[in-house]
ROBA-345886 format. One line per field, with one value per residue (C-alpha): residue in one letter; x, y, z. Coordinates in nm, 3 decimals. Layout:
! ROBA-345886
r (A,...)
xx (X,...)
yy (Y,...)
zz (Z,...)
***
This chain:
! ROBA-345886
r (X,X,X,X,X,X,X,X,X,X,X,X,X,X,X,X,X,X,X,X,X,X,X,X,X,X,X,X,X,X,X,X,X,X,X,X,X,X,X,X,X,X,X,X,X,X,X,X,X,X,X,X,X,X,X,X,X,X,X,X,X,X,X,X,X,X,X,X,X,X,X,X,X,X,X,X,X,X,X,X,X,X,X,X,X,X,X,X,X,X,X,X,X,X,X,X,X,X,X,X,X,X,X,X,X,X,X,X,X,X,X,X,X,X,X,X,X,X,X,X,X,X,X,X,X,X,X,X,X,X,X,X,X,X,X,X,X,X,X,X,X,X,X,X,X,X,X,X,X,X,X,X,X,X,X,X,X,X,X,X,X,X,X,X,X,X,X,X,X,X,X,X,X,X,X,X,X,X,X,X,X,X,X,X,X,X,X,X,X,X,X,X,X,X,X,X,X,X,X,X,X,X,X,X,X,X,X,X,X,X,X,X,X,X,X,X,X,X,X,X,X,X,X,X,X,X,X,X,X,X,X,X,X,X,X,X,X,X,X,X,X,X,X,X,X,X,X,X,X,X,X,X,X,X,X,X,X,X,X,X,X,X,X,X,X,X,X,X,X,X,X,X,X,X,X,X,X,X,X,X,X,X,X,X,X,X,X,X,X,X,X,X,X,X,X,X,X,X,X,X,X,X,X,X,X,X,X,X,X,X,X,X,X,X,X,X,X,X,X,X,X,X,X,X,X,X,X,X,X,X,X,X,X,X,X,X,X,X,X,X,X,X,X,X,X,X,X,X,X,X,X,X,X,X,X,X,X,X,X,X,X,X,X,X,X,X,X,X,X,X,X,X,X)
xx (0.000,0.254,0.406,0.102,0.042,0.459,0.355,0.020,0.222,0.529,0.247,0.117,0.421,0.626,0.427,0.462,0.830,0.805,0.573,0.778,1.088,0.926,0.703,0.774,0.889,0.603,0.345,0.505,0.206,-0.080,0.029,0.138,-0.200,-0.382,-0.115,-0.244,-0.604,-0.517,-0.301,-0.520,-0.832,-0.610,-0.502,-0.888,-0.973,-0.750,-0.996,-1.269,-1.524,-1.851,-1.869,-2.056,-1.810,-1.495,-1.636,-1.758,-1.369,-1.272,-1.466,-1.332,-0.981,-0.967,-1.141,-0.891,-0.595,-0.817,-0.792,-0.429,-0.344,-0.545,-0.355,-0.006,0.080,0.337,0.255,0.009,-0.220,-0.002,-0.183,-0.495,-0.304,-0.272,-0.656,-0.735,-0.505,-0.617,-1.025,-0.956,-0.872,-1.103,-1.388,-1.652,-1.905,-1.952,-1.541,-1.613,-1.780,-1.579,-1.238,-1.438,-1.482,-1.060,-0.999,-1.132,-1.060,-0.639,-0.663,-0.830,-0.520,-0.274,-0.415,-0.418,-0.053,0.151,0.197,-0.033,0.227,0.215,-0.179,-0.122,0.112,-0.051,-0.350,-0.198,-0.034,-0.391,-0.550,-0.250,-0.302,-0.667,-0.664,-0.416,-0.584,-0.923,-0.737,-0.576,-0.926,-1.045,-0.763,-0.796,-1.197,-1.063,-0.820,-1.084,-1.366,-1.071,-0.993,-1.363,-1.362,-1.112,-1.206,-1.506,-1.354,-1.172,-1.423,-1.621,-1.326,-1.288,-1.666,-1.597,-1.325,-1.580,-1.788,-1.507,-1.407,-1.795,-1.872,-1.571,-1.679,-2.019,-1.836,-1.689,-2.014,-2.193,-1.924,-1.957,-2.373,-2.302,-2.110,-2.296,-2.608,-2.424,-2.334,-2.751,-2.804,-2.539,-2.629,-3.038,-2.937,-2.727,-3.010,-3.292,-3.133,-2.860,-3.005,-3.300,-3.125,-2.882,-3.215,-3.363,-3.025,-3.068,-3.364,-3.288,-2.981,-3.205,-3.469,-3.155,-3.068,-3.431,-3.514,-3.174,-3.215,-3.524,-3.524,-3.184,-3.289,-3.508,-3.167,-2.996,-3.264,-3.267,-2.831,-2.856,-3.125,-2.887,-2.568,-2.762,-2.916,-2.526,-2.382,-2.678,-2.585,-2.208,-2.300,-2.517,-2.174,-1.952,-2.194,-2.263,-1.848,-1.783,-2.047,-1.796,-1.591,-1.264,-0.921,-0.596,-0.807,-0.670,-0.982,-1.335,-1.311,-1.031,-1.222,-1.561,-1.320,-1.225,-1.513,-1.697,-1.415,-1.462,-1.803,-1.804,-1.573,-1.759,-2.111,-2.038,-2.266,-2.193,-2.072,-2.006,-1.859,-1.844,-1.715,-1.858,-1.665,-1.330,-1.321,-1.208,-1.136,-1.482,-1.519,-1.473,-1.814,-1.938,-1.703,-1.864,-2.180,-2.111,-1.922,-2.204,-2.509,-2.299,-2.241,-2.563,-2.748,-2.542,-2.596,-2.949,-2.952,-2.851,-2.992,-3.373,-3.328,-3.186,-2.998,-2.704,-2.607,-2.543,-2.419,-2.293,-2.222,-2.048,-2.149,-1.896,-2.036,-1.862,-2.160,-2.305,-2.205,-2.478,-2.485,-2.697,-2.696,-2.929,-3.015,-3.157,-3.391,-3.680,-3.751,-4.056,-4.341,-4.492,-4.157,-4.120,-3.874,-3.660,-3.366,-3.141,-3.367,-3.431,-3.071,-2.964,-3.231,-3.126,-2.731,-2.812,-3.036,-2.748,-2.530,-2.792,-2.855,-3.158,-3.271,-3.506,-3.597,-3.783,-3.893,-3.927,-3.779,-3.523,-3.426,-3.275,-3.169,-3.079,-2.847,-2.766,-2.498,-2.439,-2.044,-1.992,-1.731)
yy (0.000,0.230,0.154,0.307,0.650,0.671,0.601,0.827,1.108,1.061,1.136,1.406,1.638,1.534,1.689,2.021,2.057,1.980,2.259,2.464,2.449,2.485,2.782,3.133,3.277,3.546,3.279,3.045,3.225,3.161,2.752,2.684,2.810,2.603,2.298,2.344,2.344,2.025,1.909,2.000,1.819,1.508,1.517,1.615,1.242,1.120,1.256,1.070,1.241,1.077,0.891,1.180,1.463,1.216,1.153,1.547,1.549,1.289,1.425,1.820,1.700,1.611,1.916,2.117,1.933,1.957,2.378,2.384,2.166,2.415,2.728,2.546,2.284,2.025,1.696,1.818,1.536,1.286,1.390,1.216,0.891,0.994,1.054,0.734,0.531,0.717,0.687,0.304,0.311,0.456,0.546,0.245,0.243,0.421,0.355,0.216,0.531,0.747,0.582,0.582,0.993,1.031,0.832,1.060,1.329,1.172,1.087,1.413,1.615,1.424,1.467,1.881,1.831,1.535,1.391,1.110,0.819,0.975,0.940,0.563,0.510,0.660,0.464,0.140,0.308,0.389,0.091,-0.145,0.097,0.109,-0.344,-0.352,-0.110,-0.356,-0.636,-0.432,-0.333,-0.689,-0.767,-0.496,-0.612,-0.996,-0.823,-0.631,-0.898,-1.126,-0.860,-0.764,-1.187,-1.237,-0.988,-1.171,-1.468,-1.295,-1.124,-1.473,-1.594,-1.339,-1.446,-1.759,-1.726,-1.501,-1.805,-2.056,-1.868,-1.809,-2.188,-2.266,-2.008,-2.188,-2.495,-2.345,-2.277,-2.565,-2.764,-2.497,-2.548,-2.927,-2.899,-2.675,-2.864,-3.200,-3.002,-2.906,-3.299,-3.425,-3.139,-3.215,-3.624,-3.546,-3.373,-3.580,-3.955,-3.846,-3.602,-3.753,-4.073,-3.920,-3.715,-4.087,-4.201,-3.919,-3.967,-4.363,-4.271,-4.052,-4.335,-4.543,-4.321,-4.281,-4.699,-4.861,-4.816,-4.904,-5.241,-5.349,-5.554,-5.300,-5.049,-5.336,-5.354,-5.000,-4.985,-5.213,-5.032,-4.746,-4.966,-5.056,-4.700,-4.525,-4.819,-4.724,-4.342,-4.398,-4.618,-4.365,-4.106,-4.307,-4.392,-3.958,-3.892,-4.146,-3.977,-3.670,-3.675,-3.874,-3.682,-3.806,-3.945,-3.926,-4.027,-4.083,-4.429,-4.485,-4.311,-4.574,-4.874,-4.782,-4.672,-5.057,-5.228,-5.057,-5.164,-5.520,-5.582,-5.390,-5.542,-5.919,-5.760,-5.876,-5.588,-5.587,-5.318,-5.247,-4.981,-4.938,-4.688,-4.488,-4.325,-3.940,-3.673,-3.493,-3.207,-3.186,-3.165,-3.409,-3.691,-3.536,-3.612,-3.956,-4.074,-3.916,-4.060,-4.415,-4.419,-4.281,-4.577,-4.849,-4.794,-4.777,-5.101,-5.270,-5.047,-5.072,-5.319,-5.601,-5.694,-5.933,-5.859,-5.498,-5.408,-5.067,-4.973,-4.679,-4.624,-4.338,-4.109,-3.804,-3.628,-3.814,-4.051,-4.277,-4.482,-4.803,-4.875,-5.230,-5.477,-5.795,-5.693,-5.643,-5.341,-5.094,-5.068,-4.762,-4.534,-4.316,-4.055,-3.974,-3.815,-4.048,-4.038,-3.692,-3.589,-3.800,-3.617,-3.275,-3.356,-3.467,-3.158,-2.929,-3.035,-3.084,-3.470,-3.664,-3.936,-4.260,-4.516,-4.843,-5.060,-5.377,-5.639,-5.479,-5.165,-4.977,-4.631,-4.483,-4.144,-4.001,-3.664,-3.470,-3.388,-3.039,-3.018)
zz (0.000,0.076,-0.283,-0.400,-0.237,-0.362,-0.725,-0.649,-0.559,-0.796,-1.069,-0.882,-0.790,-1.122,-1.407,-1.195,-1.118,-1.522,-1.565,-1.356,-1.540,-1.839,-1.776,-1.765,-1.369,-1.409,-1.444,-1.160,-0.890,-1.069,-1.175,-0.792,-0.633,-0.928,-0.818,-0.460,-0.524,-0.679,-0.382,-0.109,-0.320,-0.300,0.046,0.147,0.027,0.291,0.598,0.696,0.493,0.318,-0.002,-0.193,-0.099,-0.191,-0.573,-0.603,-0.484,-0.779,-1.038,-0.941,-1.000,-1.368,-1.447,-1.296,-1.467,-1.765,-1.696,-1.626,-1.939,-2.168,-1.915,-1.965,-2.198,-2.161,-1.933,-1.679,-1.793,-1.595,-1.311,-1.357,-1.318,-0.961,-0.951,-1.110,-0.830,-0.587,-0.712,-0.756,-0.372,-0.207,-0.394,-0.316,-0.582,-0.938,-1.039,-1.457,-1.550,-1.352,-1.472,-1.812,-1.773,-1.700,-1.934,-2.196,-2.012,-2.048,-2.438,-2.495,-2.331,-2.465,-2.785,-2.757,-2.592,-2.816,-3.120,-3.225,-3.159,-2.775,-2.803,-2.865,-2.644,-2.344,-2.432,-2.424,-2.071,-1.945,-2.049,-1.859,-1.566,-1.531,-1.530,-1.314,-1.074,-1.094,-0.977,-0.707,-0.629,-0.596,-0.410,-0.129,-0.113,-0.036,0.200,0.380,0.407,0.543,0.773,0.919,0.895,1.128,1.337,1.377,1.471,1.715,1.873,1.900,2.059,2.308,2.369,2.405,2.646,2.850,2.816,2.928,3.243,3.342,3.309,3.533,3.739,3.780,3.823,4.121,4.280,4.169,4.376,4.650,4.661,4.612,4.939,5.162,5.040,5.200,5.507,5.547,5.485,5.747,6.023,5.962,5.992,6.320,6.464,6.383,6.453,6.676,6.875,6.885,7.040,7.287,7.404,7.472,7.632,7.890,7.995,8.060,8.261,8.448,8.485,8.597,8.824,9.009,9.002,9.052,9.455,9.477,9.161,9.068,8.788,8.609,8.628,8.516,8.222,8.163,8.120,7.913,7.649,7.687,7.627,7.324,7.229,7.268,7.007,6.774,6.801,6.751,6.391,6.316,6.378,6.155,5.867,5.875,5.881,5.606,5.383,5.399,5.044,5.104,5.066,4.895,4.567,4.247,4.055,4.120,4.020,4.307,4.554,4.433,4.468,4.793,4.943,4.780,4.954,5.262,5.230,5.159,5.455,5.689,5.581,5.454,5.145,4.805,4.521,4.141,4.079,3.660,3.432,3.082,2.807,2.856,3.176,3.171,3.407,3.505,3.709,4.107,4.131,3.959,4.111,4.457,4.385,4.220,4.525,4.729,4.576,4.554,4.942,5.004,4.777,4.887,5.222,5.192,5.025,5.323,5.622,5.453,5.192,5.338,5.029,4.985,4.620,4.503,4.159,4.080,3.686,3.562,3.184,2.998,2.713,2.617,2.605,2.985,3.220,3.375,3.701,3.749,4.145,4.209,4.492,4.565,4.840,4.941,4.744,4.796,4.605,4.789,4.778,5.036,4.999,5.331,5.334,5.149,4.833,4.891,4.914,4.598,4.370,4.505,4.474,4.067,3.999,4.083,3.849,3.601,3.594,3.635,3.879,3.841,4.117,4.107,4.419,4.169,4.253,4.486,4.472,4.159,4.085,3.761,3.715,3.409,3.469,3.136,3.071,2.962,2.726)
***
């Protein structure tokens, strides 16, 4: 580009230092000011000015070298090649019949001015000029749709980015909600079972202490309901801990493994444990609420289901992974949803998912967690 506004102005300012030398110093004031005019017409296409006022400014110019030619003859007409560069540029529409009207505005000059083999030869000139200046002209339109094209795509990727950091922002509070919801679950499940217990517990030791003077035996009857009633409430304290997310876990499916290992030899139960697909990292989230649900389903299965067998399947999608969680027991046909159930539906709507259950035939639950990718 900057090859062109040189050539532009080479035919511009050359044709007048011509002129100059070859017209008289008494006429030198009266072909400079025209020269300006023509100058400051140019440069006034530069400015950010509307597409009207820069082709009254194109068609102004050849008229005035057309007025100086007739004024002083020699090779003033060389300055409409700089007005046909400089129209095929930046003019945007109406360029063939304007390049049309120099054109005969050129031959006609050089004509007045030169002998006839001149006339043909600047033809041929013009006519080489004005097809290379129409490929130039396509070019720079390809050059500017590519531009505004990739600034487009850049903008879209700025907006994407925007998009990238807000979902991991979400992500981030998801996991933070998914948390503080567990917190609600294990505080509300301390206070109903556990407080509710150690509240019976008191109130047999006090019982205890009011009848073992006056019948030994019942005392002795009573201790041991609250021997029993304290070893209830300290299960009840371990099952609520463990449900807290382990720490040290590489991967969800280490965390599973350990926590179904745990589980068999602490319950006798038995446990297929299967993985379907190509596992992949998921977010933190997520593998909190898989391990969550998990515990919370298998432990069910044996505190109200009475079940022997359990199978647990992990089934990988990129788009979803889904979890099928089943028992042999004794199932329920009238569910009732306490807060196991309750807390594994609210755990999957956070982060999206949905939840089935079926009492058929044991007990069966069926997650399906979409993967954001």
């Amino acid at each position: 580009m900057n090859y062109i506004n040189l050539t532009k102005y080479i035919f511009l300012i050359l044709p007048a230092l011509y002129n100059l030398y070859k017209i008289p110093m008494n006429q030198y004031g009266n072909f400079i000011f025209i020269f300006l005019i023509i100058f400051l017409n140019s440069q006034l296409r530069s400015l950010n000015i509307n597409n009207n006022v820069k082709l009254i400014s194109f068609i102004l110019e050849p008229l005035l070298v057309l007025y100086i030619s007739n004024l002083y003859f020699g090779f003033s007409f060389i300055i409409i090649f700089s007005t046909i560069i400089d129209a095929s540029l930046k003019l945007k529409r109406k360029i063939y019949p304007y390049l049309l009207l120099t054109g005969i505005i050129l031959i006609y000059l050089v004509k007045i001015s030169c002998s006839t083999e001149w006339v043909v030869i600047i033809t041929i000139f013009y006519i080489a000029i004005f097809l290379l200046l129409l490929e130039l002209r396509k070019a720079l339109v390809i050059s500017k749709d590519t531009q505004v094209l990739y600034d487009q795509i850049r903008k879209y990727s700025y907006e994407l980015e925007g998009a990238k950091t807000r979902l991991i922002d979400y992500s981030k509070q998801v996991e933070k909600v998914s948390q503080l919801e567990e917190r609600t679950r294990i505080s509300r499940e301390l206070h109903d079972s556990i407080g509710h217990s150690l509240t019976g517990v008191l109130m047999q030791v006090d019982a205890c202490i009011q009848i073992m003077n006056v019948n030994k035996e019942k005392g002795i009857e009573l201790l041991n309901s609250v021997y029993k009633n304290i070893n209830k409430s300290i299960e009840t304290v371990k099952e609520t801990v463990h449900k807290l997310y382990p720490i040290g876990y590489k991967t969800n499916l280490e965390s599973l493994r350990d926590l179904i290992n745990k589980f068999k030899l602490e319950t006798g139960t038995t446990m297929e444990f299967v993985i379907d697909g190509n596992a992949f990292e998921i977010p933190p989230a997520v593998e909190t609420v898989i391990y969550s649900n998990v515990q919370e389903a298998i432990t069910n299965s044996v505190r109200y289901s009475y079940s022997n067998n359990i199978s647990i399947k992990l089934l990988y999608n990129p788009q979803y992974i889904e979890i099928f969680i089943s028992d042999d027991g004794v199932g329920a046909k009238d569910l009732k949803k306490g807060f196991g159930i309750t807390g594994i539906e609210e755990r999957i709507t956070l982060i999206g998912g949905t939840v089935s259950f079926s009492g058929n035939n044991g007990f069966h639950i069926h997650m399906v967690i979409p993967i954001m990718s």
